[in-house]
N, CA, C and O atoms as a CHARMM CRD file, in Angstrom:
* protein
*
  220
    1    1 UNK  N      0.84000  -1.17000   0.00000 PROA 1      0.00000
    2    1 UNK  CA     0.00000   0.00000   0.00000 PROA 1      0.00000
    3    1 UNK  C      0.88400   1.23200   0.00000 PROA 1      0.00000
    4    1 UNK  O      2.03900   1.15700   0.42100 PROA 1      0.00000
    5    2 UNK  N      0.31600   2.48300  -0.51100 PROA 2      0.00000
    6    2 UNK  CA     1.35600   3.48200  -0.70800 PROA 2      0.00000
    7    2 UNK  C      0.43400   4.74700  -0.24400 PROA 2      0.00000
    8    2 UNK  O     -0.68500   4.81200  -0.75300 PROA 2      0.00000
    9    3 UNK  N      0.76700   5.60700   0.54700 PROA 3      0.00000
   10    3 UNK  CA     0.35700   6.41500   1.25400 PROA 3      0.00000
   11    3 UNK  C      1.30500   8.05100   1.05200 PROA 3      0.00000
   12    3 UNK  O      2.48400   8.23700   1.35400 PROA 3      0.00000
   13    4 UNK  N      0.40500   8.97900   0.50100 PROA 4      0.00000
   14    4 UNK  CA     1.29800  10.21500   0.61500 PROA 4      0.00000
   15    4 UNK  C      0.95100  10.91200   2.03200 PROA 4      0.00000
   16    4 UNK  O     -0.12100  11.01100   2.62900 PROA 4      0.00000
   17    5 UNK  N      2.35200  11.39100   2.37100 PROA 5      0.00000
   18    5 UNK  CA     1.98700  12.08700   3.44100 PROA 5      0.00000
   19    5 UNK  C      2.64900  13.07200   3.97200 PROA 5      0.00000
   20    5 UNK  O      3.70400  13.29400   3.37700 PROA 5      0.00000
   21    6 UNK  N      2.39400  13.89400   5.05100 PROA 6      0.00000
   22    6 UNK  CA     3.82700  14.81500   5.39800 PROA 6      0.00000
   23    6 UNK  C      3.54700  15.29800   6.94300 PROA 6      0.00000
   24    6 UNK  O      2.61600  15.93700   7.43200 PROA 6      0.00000
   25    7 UNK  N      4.75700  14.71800   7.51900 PROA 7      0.00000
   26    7 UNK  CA     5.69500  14.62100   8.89500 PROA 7      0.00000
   27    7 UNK  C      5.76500  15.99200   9.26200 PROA 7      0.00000
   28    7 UNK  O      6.92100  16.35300   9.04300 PROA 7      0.00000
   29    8 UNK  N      5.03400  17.00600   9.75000 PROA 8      0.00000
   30    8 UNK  CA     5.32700  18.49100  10.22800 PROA 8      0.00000
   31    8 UNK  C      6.14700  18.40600  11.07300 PROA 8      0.00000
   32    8 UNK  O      7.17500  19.05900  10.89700 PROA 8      0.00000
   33    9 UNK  N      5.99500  17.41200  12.55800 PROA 9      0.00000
   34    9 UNK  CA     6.62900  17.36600  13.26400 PROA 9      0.00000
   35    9 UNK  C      6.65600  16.00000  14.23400 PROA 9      0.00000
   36    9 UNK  O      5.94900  15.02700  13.97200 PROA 9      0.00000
   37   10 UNK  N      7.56600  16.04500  15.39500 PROA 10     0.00000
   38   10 UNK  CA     7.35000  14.80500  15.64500 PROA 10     0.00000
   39   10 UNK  C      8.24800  13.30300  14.88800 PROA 10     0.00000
   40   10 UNK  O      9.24700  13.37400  14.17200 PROA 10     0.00000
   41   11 UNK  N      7.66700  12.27800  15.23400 PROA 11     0.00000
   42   11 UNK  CA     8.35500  11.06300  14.91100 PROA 11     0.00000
   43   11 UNK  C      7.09000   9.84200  14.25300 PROA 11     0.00000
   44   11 UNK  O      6.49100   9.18500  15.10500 PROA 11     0.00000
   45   12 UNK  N      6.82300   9.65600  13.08700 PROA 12     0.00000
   46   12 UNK  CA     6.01100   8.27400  12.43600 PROA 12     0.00000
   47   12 UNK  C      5.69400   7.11300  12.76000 PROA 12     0.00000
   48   12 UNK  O      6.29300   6.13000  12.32300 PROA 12     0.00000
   49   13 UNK  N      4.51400   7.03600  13.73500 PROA 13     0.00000
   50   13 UNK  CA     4.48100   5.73600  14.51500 PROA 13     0.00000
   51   13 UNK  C      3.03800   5.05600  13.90300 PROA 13     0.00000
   52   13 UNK  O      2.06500   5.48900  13.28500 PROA 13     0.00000
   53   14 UNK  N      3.29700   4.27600  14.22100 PROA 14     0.00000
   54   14 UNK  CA     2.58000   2.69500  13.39300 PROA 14     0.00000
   55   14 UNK  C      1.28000   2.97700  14.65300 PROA 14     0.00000
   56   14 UNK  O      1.63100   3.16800  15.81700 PROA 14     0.00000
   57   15 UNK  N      0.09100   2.97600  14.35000 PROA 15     0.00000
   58   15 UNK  CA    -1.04100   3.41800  15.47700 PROA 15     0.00000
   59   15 UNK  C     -1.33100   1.93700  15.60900 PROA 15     0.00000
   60   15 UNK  O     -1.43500   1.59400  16.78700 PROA 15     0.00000
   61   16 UNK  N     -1.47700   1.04100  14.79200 PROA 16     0.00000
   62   16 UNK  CA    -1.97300  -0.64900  14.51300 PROA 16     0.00000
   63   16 UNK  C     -0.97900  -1.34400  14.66000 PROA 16     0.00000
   64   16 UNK  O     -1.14400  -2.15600  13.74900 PROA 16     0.00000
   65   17 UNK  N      0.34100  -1.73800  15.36100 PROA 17     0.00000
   66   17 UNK  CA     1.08300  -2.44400  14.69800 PROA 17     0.00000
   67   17 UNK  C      0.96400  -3.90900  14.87200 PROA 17     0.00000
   68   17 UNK  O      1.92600  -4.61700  14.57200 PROA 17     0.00000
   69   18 UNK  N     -0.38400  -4.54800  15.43500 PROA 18     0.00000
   70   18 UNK  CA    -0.66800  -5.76700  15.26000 PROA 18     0.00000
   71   18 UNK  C     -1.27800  -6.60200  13.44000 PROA 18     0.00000
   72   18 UNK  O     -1.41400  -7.73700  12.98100 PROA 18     0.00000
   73   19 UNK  N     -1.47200  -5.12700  12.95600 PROA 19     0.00000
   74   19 UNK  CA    -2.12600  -5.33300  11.90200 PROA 19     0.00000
   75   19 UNK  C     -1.49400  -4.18600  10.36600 PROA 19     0.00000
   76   19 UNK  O     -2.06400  -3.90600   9.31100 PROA 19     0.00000
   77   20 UNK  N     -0.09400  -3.77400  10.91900 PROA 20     0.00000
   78   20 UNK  CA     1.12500  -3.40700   9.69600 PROA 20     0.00000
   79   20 UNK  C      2.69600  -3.80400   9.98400 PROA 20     0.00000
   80   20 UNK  O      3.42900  -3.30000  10.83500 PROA 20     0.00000
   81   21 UNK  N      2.90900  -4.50200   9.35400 PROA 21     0.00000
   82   21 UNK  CA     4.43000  -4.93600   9.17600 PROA 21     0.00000
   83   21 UNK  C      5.81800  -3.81300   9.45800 PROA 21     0.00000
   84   21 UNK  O      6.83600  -4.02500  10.11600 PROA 21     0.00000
   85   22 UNK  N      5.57200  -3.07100   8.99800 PROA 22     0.00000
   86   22 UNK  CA     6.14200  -1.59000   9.36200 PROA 22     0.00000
   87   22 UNK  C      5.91600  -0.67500   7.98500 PROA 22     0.00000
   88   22 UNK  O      5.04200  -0.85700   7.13800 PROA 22     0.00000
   89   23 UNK  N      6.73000   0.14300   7.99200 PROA 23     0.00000
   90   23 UNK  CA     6.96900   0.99400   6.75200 PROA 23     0.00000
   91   23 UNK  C      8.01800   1.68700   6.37000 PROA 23     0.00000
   92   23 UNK  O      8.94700   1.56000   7.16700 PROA 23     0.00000
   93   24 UNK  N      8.26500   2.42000   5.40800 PROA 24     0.00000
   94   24 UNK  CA     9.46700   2.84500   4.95700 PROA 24     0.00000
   95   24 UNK  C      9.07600   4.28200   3.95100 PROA 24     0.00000
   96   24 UNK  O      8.37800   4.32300   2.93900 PROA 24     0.00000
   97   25 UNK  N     10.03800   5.74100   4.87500 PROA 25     0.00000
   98   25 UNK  CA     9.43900   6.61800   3.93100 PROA 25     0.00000
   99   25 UNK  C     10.58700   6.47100   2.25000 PROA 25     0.00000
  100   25 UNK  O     11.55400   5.72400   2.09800 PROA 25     0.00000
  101   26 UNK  N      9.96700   7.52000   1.19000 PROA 26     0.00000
  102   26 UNK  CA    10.68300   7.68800   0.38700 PROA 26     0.00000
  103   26 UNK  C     10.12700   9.54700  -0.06600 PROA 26     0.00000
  104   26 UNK  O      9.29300  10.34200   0.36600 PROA 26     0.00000
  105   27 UNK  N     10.95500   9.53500  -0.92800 PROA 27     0.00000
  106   27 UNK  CA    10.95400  10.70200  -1.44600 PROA 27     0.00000
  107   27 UNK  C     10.95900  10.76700  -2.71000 PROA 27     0.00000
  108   27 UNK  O     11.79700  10.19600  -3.40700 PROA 27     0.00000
  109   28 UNK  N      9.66800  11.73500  -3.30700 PROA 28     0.00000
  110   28 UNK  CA     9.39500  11.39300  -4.72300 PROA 28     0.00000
  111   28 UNK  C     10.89900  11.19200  -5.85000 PROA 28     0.00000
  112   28 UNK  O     11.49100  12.26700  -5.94700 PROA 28     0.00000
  113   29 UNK  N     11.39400  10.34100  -6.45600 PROA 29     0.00000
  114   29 UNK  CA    12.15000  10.31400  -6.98300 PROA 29     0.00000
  115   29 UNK  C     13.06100   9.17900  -6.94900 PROA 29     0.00000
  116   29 UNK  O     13.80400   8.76800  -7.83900 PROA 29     0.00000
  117   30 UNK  N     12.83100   8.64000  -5.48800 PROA 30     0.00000
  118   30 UNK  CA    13.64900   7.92500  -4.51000 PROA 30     0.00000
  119   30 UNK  C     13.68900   6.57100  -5.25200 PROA 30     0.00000
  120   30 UNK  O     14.58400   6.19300  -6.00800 PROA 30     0.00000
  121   31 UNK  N     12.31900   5.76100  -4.83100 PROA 31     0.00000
  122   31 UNK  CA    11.48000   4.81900  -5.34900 PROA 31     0.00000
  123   31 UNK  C     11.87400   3.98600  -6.14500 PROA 31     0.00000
  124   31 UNK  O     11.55200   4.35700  -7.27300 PROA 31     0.00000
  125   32 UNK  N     12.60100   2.70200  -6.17300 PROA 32     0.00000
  126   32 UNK  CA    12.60800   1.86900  -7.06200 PROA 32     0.00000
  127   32 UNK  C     11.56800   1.41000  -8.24600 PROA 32     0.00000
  128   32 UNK  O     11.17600   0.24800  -8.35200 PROA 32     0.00000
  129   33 UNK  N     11.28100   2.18400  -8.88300 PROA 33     0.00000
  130   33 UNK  CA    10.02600   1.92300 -10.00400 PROA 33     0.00000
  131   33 UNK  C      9.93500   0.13200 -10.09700 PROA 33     0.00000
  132   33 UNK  O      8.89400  -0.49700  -9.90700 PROA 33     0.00000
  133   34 UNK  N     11.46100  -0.56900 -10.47900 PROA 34     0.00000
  134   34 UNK  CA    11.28600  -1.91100 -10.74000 PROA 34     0.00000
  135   34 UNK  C     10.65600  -3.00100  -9.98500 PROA 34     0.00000
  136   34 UNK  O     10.10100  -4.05500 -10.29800 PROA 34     0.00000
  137   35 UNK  N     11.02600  -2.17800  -8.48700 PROA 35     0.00000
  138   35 UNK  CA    10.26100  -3.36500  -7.32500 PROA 35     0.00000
  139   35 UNK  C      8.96800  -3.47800  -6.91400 PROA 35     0.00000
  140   35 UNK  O      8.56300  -4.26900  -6.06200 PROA 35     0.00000
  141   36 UNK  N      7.87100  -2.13200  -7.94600 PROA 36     0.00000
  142   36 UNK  CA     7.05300  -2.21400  -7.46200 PROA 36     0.00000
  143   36 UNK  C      5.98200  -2.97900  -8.24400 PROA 36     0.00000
  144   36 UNK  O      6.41800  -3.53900  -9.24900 PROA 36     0.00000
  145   37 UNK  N      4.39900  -3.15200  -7.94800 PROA 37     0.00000
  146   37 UNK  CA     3.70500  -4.27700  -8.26100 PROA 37     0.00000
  147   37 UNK  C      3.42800  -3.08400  -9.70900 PROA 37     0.00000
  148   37 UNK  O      3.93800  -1.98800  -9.94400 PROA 37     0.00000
  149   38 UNK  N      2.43600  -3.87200 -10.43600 PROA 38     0.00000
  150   38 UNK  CA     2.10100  -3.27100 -11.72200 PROA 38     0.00000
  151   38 UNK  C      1.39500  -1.93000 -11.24100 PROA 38     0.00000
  152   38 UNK  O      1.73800  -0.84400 -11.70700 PROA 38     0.00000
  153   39 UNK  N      0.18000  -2.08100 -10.08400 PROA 39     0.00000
  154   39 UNK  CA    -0.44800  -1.47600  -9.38900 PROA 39     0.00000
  155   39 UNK  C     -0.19300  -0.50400  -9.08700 PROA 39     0.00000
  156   39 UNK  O     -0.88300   0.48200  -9.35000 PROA 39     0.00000
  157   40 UNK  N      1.38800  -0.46900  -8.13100 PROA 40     0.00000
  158   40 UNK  CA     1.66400   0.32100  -7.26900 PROA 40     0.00000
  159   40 UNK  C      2.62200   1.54000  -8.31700 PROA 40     0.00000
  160   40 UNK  O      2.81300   2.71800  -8.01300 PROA 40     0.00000
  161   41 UNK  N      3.16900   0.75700  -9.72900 PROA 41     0.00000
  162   41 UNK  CA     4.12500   1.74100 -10.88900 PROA 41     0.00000
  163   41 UNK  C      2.57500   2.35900 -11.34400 PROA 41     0.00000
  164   41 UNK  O      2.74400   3.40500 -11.97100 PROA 41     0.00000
  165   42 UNK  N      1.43500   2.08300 -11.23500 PROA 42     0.00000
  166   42 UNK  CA     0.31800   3.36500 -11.69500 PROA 42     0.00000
  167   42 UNK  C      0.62400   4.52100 -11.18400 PROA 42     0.00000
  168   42 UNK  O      0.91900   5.63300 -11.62100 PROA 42     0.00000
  169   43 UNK  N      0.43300   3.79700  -9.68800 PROA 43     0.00000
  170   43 UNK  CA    -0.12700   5.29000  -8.41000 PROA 43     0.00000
  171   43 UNK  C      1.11700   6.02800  -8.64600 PROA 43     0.00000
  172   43 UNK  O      1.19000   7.21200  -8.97600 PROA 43     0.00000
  173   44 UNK  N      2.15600   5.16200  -8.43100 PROA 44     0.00000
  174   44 UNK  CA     3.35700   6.19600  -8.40200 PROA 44     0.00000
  175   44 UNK  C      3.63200   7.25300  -9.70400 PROA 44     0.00000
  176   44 UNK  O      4.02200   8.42000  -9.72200 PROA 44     0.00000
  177   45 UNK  N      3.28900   6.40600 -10.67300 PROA 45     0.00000
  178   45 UNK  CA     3.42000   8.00400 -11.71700 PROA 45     0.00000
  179   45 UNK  C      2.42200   8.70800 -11.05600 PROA 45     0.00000
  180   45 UNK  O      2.85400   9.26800 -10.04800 PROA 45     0.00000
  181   46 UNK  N      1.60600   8.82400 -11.20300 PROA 46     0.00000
  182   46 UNK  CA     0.15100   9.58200 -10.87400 PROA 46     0.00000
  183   46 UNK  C      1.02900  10.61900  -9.63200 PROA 46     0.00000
  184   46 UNK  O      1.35900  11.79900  -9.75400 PROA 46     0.00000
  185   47 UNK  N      1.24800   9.65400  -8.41000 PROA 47     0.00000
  186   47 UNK  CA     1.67300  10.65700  -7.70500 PROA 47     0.00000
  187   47 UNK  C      3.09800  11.89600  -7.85400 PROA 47     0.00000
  188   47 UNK  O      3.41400  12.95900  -7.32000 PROA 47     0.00000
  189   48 UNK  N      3.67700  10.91600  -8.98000 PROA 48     0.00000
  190   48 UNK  CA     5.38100  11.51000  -9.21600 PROA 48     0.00000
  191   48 UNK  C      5.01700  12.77600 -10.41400 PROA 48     0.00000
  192   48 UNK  O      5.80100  13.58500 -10.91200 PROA 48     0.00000
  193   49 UNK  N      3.84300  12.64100 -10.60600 PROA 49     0.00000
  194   49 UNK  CA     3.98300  14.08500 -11.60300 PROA 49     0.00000
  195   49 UNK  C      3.05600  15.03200 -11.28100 PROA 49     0.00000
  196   49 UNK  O      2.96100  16.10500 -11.87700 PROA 49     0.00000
  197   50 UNK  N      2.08900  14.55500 -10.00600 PROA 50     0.00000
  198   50 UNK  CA     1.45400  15.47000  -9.36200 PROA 50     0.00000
  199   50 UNK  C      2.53700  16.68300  -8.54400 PROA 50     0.00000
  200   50 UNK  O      2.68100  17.90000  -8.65600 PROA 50     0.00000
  201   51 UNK  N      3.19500  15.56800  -7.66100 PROA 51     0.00000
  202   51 UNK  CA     4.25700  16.27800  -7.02900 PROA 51     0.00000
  203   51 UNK  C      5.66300  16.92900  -7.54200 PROA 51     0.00000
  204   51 UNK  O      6.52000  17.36900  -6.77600 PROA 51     0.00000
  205   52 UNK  N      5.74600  16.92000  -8.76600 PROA 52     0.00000
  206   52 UNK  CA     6.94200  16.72900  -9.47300 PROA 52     0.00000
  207   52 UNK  C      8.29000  18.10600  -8.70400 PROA 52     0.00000
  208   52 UNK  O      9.50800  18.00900  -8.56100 PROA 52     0.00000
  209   53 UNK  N      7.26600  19.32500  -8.35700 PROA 53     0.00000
  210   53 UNK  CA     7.73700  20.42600  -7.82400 PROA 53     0.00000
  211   53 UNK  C      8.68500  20.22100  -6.18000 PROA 53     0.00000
  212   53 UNK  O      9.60700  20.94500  -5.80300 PROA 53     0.00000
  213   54 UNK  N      8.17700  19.17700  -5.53700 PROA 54     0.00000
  214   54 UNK  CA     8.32400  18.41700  -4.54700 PROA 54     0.00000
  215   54 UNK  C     10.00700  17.72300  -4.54900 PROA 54     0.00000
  216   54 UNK  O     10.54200  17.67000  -3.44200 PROA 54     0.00000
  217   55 UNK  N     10.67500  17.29600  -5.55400 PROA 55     0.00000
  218   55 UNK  CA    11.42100  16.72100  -5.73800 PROA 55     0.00000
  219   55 UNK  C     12.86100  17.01800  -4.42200 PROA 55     0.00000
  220   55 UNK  O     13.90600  16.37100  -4.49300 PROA 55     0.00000
């Protein structure tokens, strides 16, 4: 699952963690395009040229 989001302040804590494995941030650009599912290379363009200014 891929989630945009943004950290104002503070530290990223898992509210469920009986029911998420953990997570890992990235930064638009970052992202291994190859590792991801067919699914997840949609969202990510979608999101990588929404944000493109973001970089």
């Amino acid at each position: 699952m891929v989630y945009k989001g943004t950290l104002k302040s503070g530290k990223l804590t898992i509210a469920e963690p009986d029911k998420c494995l953990g997570y890992e941030r990235y930064k638009i650009g970052e992202v291994e395009e190859r590792e991801l599912s067919n699914g997840a290379k949609e969202l990510y363009k979608i999101v990588r040229e929404k944000y493109k200014d973001l970089k």
